[in-house]
C-alpha positions as CSV (number, residue, x, y, z in Angstrom):
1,X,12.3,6.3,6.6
2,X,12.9,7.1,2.8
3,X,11.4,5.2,-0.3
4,X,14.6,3.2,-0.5
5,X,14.4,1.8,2.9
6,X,10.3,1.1,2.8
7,X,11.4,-0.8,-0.9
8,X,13.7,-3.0,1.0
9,X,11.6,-3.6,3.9
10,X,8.4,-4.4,1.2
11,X,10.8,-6.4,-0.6
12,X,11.6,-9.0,2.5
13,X,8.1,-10.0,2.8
14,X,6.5,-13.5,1.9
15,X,3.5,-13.9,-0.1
16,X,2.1,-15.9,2.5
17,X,2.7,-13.1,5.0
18,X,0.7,-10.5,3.4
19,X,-3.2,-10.5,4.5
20,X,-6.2,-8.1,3.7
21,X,-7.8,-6.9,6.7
22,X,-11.7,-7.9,6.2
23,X,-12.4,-4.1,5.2
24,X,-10.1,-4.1,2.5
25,X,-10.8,-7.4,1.3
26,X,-14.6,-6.2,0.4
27,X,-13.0,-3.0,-0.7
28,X,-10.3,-4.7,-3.0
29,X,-12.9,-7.0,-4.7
30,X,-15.4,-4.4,-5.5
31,X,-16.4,-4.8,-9.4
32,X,-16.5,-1.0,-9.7
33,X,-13.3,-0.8,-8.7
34,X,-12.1,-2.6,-11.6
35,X,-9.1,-3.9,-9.1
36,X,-8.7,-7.3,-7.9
37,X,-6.5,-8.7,-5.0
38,X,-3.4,-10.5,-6.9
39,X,-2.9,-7.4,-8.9
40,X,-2.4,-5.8,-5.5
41,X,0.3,-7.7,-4.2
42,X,1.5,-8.1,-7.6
43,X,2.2,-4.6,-6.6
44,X,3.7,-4.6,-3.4
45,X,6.1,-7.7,-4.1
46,X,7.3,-6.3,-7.3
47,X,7.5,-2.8,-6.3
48,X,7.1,-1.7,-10.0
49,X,5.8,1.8,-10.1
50,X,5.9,2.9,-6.4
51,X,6.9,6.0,-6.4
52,X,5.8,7.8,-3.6
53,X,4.7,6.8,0.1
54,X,3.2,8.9,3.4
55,X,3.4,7.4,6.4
56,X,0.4,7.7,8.4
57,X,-0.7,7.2,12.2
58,X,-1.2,3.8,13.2
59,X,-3.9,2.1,16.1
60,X,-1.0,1.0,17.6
61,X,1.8,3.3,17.3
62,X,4.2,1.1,19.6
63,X,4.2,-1.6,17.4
64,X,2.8,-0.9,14.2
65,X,4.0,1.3,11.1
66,X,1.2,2.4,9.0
67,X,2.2,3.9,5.1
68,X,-0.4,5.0,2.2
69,X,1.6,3.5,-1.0
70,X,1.5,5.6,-4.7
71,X,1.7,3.5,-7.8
72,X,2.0,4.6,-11.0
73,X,0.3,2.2,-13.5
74,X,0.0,3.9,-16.7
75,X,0.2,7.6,-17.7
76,X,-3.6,8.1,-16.3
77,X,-4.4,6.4,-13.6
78,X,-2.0,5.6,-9.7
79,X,-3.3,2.8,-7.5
80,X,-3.3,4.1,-3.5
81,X,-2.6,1.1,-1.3
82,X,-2.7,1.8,2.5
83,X,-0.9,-1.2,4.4
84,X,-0.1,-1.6,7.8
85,X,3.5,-3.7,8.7
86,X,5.5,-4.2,12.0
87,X,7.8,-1.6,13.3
88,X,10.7,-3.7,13.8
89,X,11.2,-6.8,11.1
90,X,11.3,-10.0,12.3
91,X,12.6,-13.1,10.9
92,X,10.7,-14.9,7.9
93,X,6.9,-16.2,8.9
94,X,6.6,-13.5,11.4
95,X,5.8,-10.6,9.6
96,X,2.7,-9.4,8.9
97,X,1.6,-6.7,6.5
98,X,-2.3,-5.9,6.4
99,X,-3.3,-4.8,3.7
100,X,-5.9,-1.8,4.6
101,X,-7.9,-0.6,1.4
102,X,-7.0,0.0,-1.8
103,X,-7.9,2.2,-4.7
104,X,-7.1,3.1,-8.3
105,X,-7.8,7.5,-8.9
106,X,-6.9,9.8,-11.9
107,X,-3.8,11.6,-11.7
108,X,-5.6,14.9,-12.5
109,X,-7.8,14.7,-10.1
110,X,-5.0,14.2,-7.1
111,X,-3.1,16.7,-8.2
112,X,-6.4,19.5,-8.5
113,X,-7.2,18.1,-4.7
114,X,-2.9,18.5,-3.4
115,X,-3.2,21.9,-4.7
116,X,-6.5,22.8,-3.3
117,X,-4.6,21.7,-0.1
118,X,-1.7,24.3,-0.4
């Protein structure tokens, strides 16, 4: 799957089909976060700044596809949202995307820790 294809499938998605997992939720709504829920699927509805996306090993790998989402919000700081959606899409009201965590980090800092990695 390329960026194109994960923008359409993010695009199909109701509002009222996107739910925070109880983890993320508490992790979402943390004050020292400085995030806040709406703002994330403010995100993943409009799709403005996504730029980048990994896809990552789901629980349940027959069903499930599980991605960690990049963001760009300003020339500082991306937002890292890790979702989990259906492999195959459905028709509308039966979809589900979970949202998993979510987190706003320095742009600096990722890029020190990628090429720490390499």
């Amino acid at each position: 799957m390329n960026l194109e294809e994960l923008k359409e499938r993010l695009k199909n998605f109701d509002i009222s089909e996107i739910k925070p997992t109880w983890h993320g939720f508490n992790r979402i709504q943390d004050r020292r976060r400085s995030i806040n829920y709406p703002w994330i699927i403010s995100l993943l509805t409009s799709q403005k700044g996504l730029y980048k996306f990994e896809e990552q090993k789901p629980i349940n790998a027959e069903s499930e596809l599980k991605f960690k989402l990049w963001f760009k919000l300003n020339y500082l700081h991306d937002m890292n949202v890790y979702i989990v959606i259906n492999k195959k899409p459905m028709e509308k009201g039966l979809n589900r995307m979970e949202v998993i965590s979510a987190h706003k980090v320095k742009r600096k800092i990722q890029e020190k820790i990628r090429k720490n990695e390499n």
